[in-house]
MIRO-403474 format. One record per residue (C-alpha): residue in three letters; z, y, x. Coordinates in steps of 0.02 Angstrom, whole numbers, always signed. Each point is the difference from the previous one (the first is absolute). Example, Ala and Ser with C-alpha at 12.3 -4.5 7.8 and 13.67 -1.06 7.14 Angstrom:
# residues 2
+-----+--------+--------+--------+
! res !     pz !     py !     px !
+-----+--------+--------+--------+
! ala !   +390 !   -225 !   +615 !
! ser !    -33 !   +172 !    +69 !
+-----+--------+--------+--------+
END
This chain:
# residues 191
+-----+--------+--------+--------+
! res !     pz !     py !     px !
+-----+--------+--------+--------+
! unk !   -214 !   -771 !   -863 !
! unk !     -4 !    -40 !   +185 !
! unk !   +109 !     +9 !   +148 !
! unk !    -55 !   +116 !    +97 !
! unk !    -30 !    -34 !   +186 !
! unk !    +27 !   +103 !   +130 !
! unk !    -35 !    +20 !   +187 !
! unk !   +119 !   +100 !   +130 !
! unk !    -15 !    +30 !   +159 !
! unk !    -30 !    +82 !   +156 !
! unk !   -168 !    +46 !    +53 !
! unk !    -93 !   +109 !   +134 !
! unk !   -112 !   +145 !    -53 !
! unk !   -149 !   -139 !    +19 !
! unk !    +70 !   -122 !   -116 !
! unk !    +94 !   -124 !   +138 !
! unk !   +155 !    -79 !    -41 !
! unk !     +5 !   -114 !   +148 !
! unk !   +162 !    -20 !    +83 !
! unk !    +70 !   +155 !    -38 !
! unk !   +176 !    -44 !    +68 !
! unk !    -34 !    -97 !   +142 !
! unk !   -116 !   -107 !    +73 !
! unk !    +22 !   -160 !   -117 !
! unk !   -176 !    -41 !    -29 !
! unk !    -69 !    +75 !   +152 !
! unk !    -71 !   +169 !    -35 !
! unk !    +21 !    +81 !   +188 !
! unk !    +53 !   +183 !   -107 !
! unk !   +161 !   -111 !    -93 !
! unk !   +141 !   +120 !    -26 !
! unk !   -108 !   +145 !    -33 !
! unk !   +120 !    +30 !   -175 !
! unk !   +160 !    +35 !   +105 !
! unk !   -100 !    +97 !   +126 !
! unk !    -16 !   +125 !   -139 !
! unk !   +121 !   +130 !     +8 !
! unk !   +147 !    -48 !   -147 !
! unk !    +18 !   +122 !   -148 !
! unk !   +120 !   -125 !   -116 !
! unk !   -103 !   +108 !   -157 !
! unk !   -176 !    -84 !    +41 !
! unk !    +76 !   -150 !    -44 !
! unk !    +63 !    +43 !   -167 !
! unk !   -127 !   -104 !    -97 !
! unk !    +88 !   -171 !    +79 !
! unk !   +158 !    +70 !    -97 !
! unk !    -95 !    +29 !   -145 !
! unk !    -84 !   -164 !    -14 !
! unk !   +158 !    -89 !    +12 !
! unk !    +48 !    +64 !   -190 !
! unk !   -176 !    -62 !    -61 !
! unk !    -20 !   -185 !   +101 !
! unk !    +32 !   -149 !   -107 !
! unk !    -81 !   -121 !   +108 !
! unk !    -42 !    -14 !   +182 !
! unk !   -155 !    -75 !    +62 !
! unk !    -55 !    -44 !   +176 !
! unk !   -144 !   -106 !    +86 !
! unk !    +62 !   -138 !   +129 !
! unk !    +11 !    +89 !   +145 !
! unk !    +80 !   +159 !    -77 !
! unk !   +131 !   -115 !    -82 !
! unk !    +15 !    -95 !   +158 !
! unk !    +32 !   +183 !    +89 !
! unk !   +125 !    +84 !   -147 !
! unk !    +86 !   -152 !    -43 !
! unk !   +143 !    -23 !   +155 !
! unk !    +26 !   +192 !     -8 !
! unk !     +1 !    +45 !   -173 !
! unk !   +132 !   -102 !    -88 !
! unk !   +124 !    +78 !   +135 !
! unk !    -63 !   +170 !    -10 !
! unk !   +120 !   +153 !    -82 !
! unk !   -187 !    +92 !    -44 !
! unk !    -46 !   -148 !    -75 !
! unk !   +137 !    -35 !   -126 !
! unk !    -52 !    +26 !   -134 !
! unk !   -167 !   -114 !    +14 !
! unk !   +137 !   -169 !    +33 !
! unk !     -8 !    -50 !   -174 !
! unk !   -162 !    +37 !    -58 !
! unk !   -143 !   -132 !    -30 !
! unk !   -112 !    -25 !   +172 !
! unk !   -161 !    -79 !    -15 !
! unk !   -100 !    -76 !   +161 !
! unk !   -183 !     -8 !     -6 !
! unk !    -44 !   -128 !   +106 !
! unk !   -110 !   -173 !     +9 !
! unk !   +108 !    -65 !   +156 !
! unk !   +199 !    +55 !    -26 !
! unk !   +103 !   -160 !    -43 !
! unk !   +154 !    +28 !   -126 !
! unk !   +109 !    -24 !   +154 !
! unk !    -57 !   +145 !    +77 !
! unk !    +82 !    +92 !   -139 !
! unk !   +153 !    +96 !    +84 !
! unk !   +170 !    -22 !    -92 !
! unk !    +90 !   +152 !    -85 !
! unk !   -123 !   +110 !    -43 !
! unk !    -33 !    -30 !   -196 !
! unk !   -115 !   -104 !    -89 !
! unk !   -160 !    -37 !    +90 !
! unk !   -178 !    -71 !    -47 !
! unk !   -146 !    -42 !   +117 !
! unk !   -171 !    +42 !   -112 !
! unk !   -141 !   -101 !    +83 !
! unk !   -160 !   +111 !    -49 !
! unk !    -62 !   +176 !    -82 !
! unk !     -5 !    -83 !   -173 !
! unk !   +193 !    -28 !    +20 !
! unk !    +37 !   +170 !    +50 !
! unk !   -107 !     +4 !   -151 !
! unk !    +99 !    -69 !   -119 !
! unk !   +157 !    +64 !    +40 !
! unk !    -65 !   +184 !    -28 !
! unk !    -28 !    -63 !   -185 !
! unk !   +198 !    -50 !    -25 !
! unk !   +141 !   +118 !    -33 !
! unk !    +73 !    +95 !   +110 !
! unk !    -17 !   +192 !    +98 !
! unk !    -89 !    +24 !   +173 !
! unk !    -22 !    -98 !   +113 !
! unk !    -28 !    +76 !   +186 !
! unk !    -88 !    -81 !   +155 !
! unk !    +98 !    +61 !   +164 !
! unk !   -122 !    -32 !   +154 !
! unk !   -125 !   -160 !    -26 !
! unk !   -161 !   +110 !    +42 !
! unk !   -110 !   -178 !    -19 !
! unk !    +91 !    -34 !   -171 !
! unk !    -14 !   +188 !    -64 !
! unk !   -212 !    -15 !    +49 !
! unk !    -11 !   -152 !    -90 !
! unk !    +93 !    +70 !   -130 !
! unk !   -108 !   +154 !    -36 !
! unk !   -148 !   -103 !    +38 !
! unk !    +48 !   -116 !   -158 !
! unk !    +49 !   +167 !    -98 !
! unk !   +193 !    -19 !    -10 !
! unk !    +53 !   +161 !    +85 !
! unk !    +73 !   +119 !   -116 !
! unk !    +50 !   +128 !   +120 !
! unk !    +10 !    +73 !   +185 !
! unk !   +157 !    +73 !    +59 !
! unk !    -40 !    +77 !   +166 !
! unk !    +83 !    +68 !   +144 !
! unk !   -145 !    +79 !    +99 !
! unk !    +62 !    +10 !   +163 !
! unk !    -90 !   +134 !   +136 !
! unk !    -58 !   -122 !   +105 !
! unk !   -190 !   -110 !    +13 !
! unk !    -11 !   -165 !    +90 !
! unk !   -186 !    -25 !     -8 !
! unk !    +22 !   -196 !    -55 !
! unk !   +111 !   -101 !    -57 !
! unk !    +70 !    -62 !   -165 !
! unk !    -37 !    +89 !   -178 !
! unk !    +68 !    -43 !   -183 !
! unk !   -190 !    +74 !    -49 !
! unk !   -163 !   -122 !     -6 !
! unk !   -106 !    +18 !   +149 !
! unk !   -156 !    -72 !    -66 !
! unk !   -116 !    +93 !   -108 !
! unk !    +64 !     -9 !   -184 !
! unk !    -24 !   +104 !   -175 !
! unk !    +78 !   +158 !    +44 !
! unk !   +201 !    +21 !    -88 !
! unk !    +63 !   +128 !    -40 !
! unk !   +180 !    +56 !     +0 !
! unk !    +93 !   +156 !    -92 !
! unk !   +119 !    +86 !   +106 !
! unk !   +185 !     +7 !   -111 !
! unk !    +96 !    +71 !   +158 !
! unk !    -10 !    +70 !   +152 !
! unk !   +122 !   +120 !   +140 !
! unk !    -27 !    +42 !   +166 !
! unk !   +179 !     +6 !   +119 !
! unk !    -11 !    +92 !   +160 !
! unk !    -19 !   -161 !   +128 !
! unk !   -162 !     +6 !    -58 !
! unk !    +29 !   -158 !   -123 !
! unk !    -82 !    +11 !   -174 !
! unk !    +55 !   -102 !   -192 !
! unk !   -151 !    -47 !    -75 !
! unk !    +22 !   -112 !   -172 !
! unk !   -158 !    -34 !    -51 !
! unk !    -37 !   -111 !   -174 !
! unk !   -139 !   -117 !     +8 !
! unk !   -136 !    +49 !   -133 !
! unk !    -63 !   -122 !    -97 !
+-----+--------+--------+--------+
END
């Protein structure tokens, strides 16, 4: 059996996860997540996947982003001691923070790969849009835990390919609606 591997995230109605709390990598709509009106119940799922994550993964720049906020954070406890993998051709071992669990860099798909094939529960990507594309692109995603938020930004980042590919399709497990307009959408990767 597998590890499963699963993306979470933010995203706009059309599929943009670009900068959604600030203006980090440039998108000129950054922040658009806390310009939602807050309803602490749309983000329920967050709380949920923190009983199922035995692993964190993250692509440079996402790592590069979480890393000198996370180990710190009171709503991020409970990921301190859990394994982190990087994905990432250019991050040195230096670059590795200190205090935040055990930590791997992977250098390619086929090492994301691999680790899917050793022992251990789910593993969730936080962020990395360009490591979650080439992820699905090489088949690895296991599943899409979605906060739809009411909001499109026309361009910008997506986890999804944007070139022309054998259509996938995905099985809905879960799904709510909250009244900021916010929608859960868990959606399992069919294979």
């Amino acid at each position: 059996m597998t590890r499963e591997l699963v993306w979470t995230g933010f995203i706009s109605i059309d599929g943009i996860v670009d900068s959604p709390g600030g203006t980090v990598e440039g998108h000129p709509a950054g922040g658009w997540v806390f310009r939602t009106e807050f309803d602490p119940e749309s983000y329920s799922l967050k709380g949920e996947e923190l009983a199922e994550t035995t692993a964190l993964m993250f692509g440079r720049r996402s790592y590069e982003a979480f890393a000198p906020i996370w180990p710190q954070s009171e709503d991020h406890v409970a990921y301190r001691d859990l394994p982190k993998y990087v994905v990432s051709s250019t991050l040195g071992e230096d670059a590795l923070v200190g205090d935040w669990g055990d930590q791997h860099i992977l250098r390619s798909t086929d090492d994301v790969a691999a680790l899917k094939e050793t022992e251990g529960g789910a593993i969730f990507v936080h962020g990395s849009a360009e490591l979650a594309r080439r992820l699905a692109e090489a088949g690895l995603v296991d599943r899409y835990n979605l906060l739809v938020f009411p909001v499109s930004l026309g361009d910008g980042k997506s986890v999804f390919p944007r070139r022309e590919q054998r259509e996938q399709r995905l099985a809905l497990r879960e799904s709510a609606a909250y009244g900021n307009g916010v929608l859960k959408a868990v959606y399992d990767v069919v294979r």
